[in-house]
N, C-alpha and C positions, 0 to 999 in steps of 0.2 A: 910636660907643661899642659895643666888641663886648659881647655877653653871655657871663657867669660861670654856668660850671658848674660844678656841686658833685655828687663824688661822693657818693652815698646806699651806704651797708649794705645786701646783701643780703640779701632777705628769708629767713627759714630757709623750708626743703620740708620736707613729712613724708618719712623714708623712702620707698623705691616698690623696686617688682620688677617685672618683666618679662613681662606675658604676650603671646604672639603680636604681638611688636612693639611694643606700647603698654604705659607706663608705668601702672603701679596701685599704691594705696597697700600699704605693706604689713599681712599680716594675723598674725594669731596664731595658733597652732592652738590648736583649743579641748580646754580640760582634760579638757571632758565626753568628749569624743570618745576621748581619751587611757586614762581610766577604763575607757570599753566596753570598751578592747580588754584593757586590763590584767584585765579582771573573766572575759571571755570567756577568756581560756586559763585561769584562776583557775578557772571553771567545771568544767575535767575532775573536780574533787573530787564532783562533784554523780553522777556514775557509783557513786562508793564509800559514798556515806551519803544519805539521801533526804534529811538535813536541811541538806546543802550544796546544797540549791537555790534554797538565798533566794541566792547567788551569781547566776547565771545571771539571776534576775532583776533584780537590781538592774544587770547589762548590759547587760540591753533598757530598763531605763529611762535609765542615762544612755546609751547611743546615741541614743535616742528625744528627750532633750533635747539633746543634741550637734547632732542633726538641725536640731531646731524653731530653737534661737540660729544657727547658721549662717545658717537660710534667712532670720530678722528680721534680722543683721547679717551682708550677704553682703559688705560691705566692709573688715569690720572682724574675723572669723573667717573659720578655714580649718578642714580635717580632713574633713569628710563622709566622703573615702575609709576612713579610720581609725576614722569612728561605722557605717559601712554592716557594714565585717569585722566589728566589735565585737557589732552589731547581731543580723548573721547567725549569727554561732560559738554566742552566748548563747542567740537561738532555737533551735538544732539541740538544744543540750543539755536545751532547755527539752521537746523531743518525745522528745528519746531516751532521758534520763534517768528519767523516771516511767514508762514503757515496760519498760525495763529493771526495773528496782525492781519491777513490778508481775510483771510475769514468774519473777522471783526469790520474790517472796511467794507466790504461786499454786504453785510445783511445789519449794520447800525441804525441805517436810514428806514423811518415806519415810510411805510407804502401810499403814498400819497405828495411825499414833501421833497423837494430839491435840495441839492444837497450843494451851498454855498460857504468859504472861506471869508474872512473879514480880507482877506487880498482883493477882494470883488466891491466893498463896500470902502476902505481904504485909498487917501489919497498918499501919495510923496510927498517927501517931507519938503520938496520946492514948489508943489502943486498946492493949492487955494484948499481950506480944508472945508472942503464942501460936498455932497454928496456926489458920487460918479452915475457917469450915465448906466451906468448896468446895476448900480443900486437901485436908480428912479425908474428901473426896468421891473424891477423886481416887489414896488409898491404892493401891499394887498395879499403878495401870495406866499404857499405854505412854503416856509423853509426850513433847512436845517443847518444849525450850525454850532461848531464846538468853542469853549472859550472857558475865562477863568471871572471869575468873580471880583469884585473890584473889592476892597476890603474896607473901604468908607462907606460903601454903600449898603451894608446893612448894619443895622444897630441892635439884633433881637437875634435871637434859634428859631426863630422859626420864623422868616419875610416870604413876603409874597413879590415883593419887588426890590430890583436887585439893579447895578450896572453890571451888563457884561464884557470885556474886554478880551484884547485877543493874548495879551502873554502878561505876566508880571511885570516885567522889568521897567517897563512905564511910569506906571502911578507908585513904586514903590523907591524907585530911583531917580526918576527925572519928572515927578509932580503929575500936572494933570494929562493924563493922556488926550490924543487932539480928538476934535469931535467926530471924526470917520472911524475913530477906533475904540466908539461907544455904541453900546444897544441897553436901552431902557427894557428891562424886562417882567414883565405882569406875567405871576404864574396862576392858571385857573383852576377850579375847582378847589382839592384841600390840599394841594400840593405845599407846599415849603421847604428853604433853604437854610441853612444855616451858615454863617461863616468859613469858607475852608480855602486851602489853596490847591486840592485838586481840579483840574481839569472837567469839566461837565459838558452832557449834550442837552439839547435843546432845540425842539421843534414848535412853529406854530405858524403865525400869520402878520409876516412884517409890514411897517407901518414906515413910509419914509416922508418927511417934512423938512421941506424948503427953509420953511421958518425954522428956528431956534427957540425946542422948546426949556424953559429952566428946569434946572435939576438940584437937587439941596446939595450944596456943598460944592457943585460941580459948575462949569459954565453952560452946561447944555448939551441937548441931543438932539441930532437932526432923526436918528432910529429907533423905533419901538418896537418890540415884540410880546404878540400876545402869543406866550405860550402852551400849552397842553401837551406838549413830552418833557418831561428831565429825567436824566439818568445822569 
């Protein structure tokens, strides 16, 4: 009586790839790893703003997890190469960039001028909008201070006078910004502005008034600045 054989179905295999001759399953690159790197060239932004440095770090974290999963599932994940670049770009920026910025704050200020915030000229928003006493302190002398351009206030490429204010989201969301967080600005010699929404400095010789003087378009400034630095 011969014997019957039956063929069986074969069994399914996981995928596999190839390393140095021997078959291995296949793996996935990992997402984290994917992230480091996409966050790491993302990172150049962190050079142009101090506050684009939570960038950079959240690189070294997910490379830093990209890492740790790889090595608990060395079977089952790939990418290390792509957590290590991610890893390292995001570190570099993390030393370069607050280096940078710190440098830039330390020698912005020309030699002569104080170096005041519209936090100082600023009241609260339940305080009387009126000039502070460390503004009426400041009558007369050379300051320095950074700010944004108001975008009604010039009408031309090339103004000599400008409103300056302390962020956008003011006058471009919620109307006229209040009078403590306006500076009338006269710039001297052949200096001029054009319309932008960078960020600008400016140095000169503030002017602070009690009264309310009018502004076109605006209700007025208690601040003026006569300038002779822009950058």
């Amino acid at each position: 009586m011969s014997a019957v054989t039956v063929d069986s179905k074969p069994q399914a295999t996981a995928p596999s790839w190839t390393e140095n001759g021997i078959d291995a399953p296949y793996r996935t690159v990992s997402r984290a790893a994917v992230f480091s790197v996409i966050l790491a060239i993302a990172g150049i932004s962190s050079l142009f703003s101090p506050w684009m440095l939570v960038i950079p770090v959240c690189g070294v974290i997910c490379g830093v997890v990209a890492l740790s999963n790889i090595k608990r599932y060395p079977l089952e994940l790939s990418g290390s190469g792509l957590a290590k670049i991610g890893l390292a770009i995001s570190g570099l920026f993390l030393l370069v960039a607050p280096t940078y910025h710190s440098y830039v704050y330390l020698t912005e200020v020309p030699e002569g001028y104080e170096r005041i915030s519209f936090w100082t000229l600023s009241t609260k928003s339940y305080e009387p909008d009126y000039p502070t006493q460390d503004a009426l302190s400041l009558n007369g002398k050379p300051i320095f201070i950074k700010g944004y351009i108001h975008p009604t206030s010039i009408s031309s490429s090339k103004a000599k006078k400008f409103i300056l204010i302390p962020d956008l989201g003011t006058c471009c969301f919620g109307g006229q910004p209040r009078l403590t967080d306006m500076i009338e600005v006269t710039l001297t010699g052949n200096q001029t502005v054009k319309p932008s929404l960078r960020q600008i400095k400016l140095a000169g010789v503030l002017k602070v008034d009690t009264s309310l003087k009018p502004v076109k378009e605006l209700q007025g400034v208690f601040y003026q600045l006569k300038a002779d630095y822009l950058k």
